[in-house]
Structures are given as structure tokens and as C-alpha cells.
C-alpha positions, 0 to 999 in steps of 0.5 A, spaced: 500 500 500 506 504 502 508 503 495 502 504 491 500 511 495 508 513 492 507 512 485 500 514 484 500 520 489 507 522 490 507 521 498 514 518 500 514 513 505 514 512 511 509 518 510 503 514 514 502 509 519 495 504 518 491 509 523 492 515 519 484 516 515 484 514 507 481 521 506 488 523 508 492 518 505 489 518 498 488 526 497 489 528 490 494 534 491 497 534 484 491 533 478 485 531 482 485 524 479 491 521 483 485 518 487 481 515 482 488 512 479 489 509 486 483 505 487 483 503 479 489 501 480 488 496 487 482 494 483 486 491 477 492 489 482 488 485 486 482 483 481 477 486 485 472 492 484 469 497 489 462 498 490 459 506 490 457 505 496 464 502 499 467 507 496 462 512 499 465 509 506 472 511 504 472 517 507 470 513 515 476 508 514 483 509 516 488 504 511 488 499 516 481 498 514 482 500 507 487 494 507 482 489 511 477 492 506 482 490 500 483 483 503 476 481 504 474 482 497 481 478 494 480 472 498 471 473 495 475 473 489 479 468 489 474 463 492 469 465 487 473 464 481 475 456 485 467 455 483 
């Protein structure tokens, strides 16, 4: 994630601990779309997709939320590919 928020958002690490809040973490400071870029990114990187509604909530989670958030959905993609 560390990785990610460096390449699609220019924050250079150890910027953010798992407690600090997505809202921070994923501002769009330089083109306004650095944001969208990010989780298009973790989208296709983890073979997952974000509802309207999850990505609403953005806003009420920190990372380590985020990351759980991530999680889940790639072990429900994984398994329901196994079907």
C-alpha cells in the first residue's frame, strides 16, 4: 500500500502509519485524479472492484481498514473464481 500511495500520489514513505484516515492518505494534491488512479489501480492489482457505496465509506476508514477492506474482497475473489 506504502508503495502504491508513492507512485500514484507522490507521498514518500514512511509518510503514514495504518491509523492515519484514507481521506488523508489518498488526497489528490497534484491533478485531482491521483485518487481515482489509486483505487483503479488496487482494483486491477488485486482483481477486485469497489462498490459506490464502499467507496462512499472511504472517507470513515483509516488504511488499516482500507487494507482489511482490500483483503476481504481478494480472498471473495479468489474463492469465487475456485467455483
Amino acid at each position: 500500500m506504502m508503495t502504491l500511495l508513492e507512485e500514484e500520489l507522490g507521498w514518500k514513505p514512511p509518510a503514514f502509519i495504518l491509523g492515519d484516515p484514507c481521506l488523508v492518505a489518498f488526497w489528490a494534491h497534484e491533478d485531482g485524479l491521483d485518487d481515482v488512479a489509486a483505487i483503479r489501480r488496487i482494483e486491477h492489482e488485486w482483481g477486485i472492484d469497489f462498490s459506490y457505496e464502499e467507496l462512499a465509506k472511504l472517507q470513515d476508514y483509516d488504511l488499516q481498514a482500507f487494507i482489511a477492506l482490500i483483503k476481504n474482497k481478494s480472498q471473495q475473489a479468489v474463492s469465487g473464481n475456485r467455483r
